[in-house]
N, C-alpha and C positions, 0 to 999 in steps of 0.2 A: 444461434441464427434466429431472425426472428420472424415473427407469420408474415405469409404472403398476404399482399393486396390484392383484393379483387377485383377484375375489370370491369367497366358497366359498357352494356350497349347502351344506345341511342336511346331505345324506347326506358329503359331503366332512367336513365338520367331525366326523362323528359318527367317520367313518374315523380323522383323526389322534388324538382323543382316546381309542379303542377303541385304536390304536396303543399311546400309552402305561400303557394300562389306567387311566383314568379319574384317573390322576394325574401329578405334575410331573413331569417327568423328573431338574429340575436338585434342586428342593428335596422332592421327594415330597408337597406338600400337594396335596388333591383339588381336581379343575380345576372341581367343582361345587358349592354351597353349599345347604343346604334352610333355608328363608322362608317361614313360613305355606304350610305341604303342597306346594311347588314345589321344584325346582331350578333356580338360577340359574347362570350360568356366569359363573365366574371363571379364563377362559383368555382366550389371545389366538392368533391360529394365525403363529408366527414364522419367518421367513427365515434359515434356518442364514449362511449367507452375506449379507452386509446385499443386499436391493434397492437402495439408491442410498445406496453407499458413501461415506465421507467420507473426502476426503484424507489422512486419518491412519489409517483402515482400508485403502486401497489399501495402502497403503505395509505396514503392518502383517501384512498376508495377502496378501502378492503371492507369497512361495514354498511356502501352505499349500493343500493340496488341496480339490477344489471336489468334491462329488458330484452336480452335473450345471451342466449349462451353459447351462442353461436358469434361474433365478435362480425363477421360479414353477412350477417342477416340484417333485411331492412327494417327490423328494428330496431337496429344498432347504428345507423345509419341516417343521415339526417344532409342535406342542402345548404350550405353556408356561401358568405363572401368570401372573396380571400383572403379580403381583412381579418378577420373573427376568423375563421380556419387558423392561419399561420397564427394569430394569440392563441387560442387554444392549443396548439400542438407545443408551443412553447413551455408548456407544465400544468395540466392540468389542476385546477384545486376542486376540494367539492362544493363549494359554492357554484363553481361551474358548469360542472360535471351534473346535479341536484338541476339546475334552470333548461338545459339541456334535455335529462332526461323528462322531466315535467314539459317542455314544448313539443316533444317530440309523442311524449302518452297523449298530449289533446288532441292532435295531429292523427293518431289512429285512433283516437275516438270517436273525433270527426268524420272519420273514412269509414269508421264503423255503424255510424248513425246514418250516413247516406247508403251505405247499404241497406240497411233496416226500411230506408224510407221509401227504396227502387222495391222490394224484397212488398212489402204492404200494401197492398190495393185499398184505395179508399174510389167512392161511387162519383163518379165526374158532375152529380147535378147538386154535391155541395159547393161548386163553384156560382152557383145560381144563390146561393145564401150568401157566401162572401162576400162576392163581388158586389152582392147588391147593397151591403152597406156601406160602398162610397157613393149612393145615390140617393142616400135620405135625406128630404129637403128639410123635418119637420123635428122640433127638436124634445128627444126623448127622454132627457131627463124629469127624474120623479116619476116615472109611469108607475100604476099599483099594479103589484104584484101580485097572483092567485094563485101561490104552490108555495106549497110545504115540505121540499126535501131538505137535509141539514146547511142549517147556514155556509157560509163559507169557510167562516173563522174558525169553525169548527173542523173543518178539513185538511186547514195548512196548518203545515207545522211550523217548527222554527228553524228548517231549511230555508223556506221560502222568504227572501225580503222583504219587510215591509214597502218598500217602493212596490215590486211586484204585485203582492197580497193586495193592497188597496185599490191597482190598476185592475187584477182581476174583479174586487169587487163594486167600481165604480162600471166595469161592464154592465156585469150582471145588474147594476140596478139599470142600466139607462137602456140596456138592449135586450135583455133577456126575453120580455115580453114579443118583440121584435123578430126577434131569429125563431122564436116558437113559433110563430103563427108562420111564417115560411117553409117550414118542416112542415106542418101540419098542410099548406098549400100543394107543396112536396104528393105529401102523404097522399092528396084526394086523387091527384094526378096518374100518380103512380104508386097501388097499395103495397104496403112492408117495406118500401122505400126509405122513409125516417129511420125506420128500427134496423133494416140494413145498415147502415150510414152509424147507427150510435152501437153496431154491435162491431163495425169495423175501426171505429174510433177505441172500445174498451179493449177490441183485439192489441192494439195497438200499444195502449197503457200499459196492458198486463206484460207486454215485453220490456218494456221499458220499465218497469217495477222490478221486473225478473233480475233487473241486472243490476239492481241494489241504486239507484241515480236517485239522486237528492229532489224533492219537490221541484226546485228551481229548474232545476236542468230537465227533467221531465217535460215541465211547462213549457220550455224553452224548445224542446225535441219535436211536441206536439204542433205548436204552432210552426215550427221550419217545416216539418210535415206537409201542413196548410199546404204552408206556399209552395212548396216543394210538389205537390200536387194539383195545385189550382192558379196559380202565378196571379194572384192578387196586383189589385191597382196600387193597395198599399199593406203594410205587414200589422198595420192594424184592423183592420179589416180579419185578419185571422186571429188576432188575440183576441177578440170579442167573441168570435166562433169557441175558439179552445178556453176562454171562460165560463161559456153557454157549459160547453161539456162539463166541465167542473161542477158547476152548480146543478147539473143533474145529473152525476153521481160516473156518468162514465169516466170522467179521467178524479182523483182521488175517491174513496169511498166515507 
């Protein structure tokens, strides 16, 4: 006899579908369809891992990782069409099973980083530094620099991409001067204000260190942060901020 399926209420269902933002994960069609002013659904909610494996899945996923062990935990569990559901239950391989469970771990990584990000107070009058860089009329490049903390290249590793790396440091050359003197405005304003602000920024790093993530992804966490905090005009705007931090010392050391 083999395991029971488990039911989902409403708000479960609503949960893996908001998961993968209201579409397939494997083929991107939308998991809902509108019929005379309704939406109907065109998902199925599927078992990364089969529930009640067939001899040639055992055998097939016996040395590929499980993300939980529990077979109806939302781990195991994942938002499909019904296209891709019905291929999938037709026989799993691990090349499928492998693309599956890696959408599904980014998926609660992602869920996990916006926790971190609701979970972290950053001070609301960096939105006053942000923001303000989509209103520079005057153009910054080549400004001389007067600080001596470690290069940048000296910071990233070879996580970080070259595309990325030289976006951070074409920042730091063209604005670093720039977002300083705004802290430092900050700062007259309102004292320990700056040093609040880069002591909640390194709070921030160190968690995000703690949990072993690659440069890249770091940088990338930092910056959704930003925005995630400050709702920038644009999300550059926060890469030039989360570059700032870099080049002095709070997010890589």
């Amino acid at each position: 006899m083999g395991s029971k399926r488990s039911g989902f209420t409403a708000a479960e269902e609503l949960a893996f579908t908001t998961e993968v933002d209201g579409n397939c994960p494997k083929c991107g069609i939308p998991l809902f369809f509108p019929k005379r002013g309704k939406k109907l659904k065109q998902y199925e909610i599927a078992h990364i891992y089969p529930l009640n494996a067939k001899p040639e899945e055992v055998l097939e996923l016996q040395n590929e990782e499980r993300l939980s062990t529990d077979l109806n935990a939302p781990e195991n569990l994942i938002a499909l069409c019904v296209g891709c559901h019905t291929q999938l239950d037709k026989l799993r391989t691990a090349e499928e099973y492998c693309e599956l469970v890696a959408l599904k771990r980014a998926l609660l990584q992602r869920a996990e980083q916006q926790e971190i990000q609701r979970q972290y107070h950053l001070q609301e009058d960096i939105w006053q530094v942000i923001n303000g860089l989509d209103s520079i009329a005057i153009p910054l490049t080549g400004v001389a620099l007067n600080y001596d903390p470690k290069k940048v290249d000296e910071k990233l590793d070879a996580t970080m991409p070259l595309p990325t790396k030289n976006k951070i440091k074409h920042n730091v050359s063209d604005y670093y001067q720039y977002v300083r003197t705004r802290f430092e405005e900050l700062e007259r304003e309102n004292p320990n204000l700056s040093e609040l602000i880069s002591l909640q920024v390194k709070t921030y790093y160190v968690k995000q260190k703690a949990m072993s993530l690659s440069q890249h992804l770091i940088f990338i966490n930092v910056v959704n942060w930003f925005v995630f905090k400050t709702r920038p005009k644009t999300i550059e705007a926060a890469e030039i901020v989360a570059s700032y931090f870099v080049q002095s010392c709070e997010v890589f050391e």
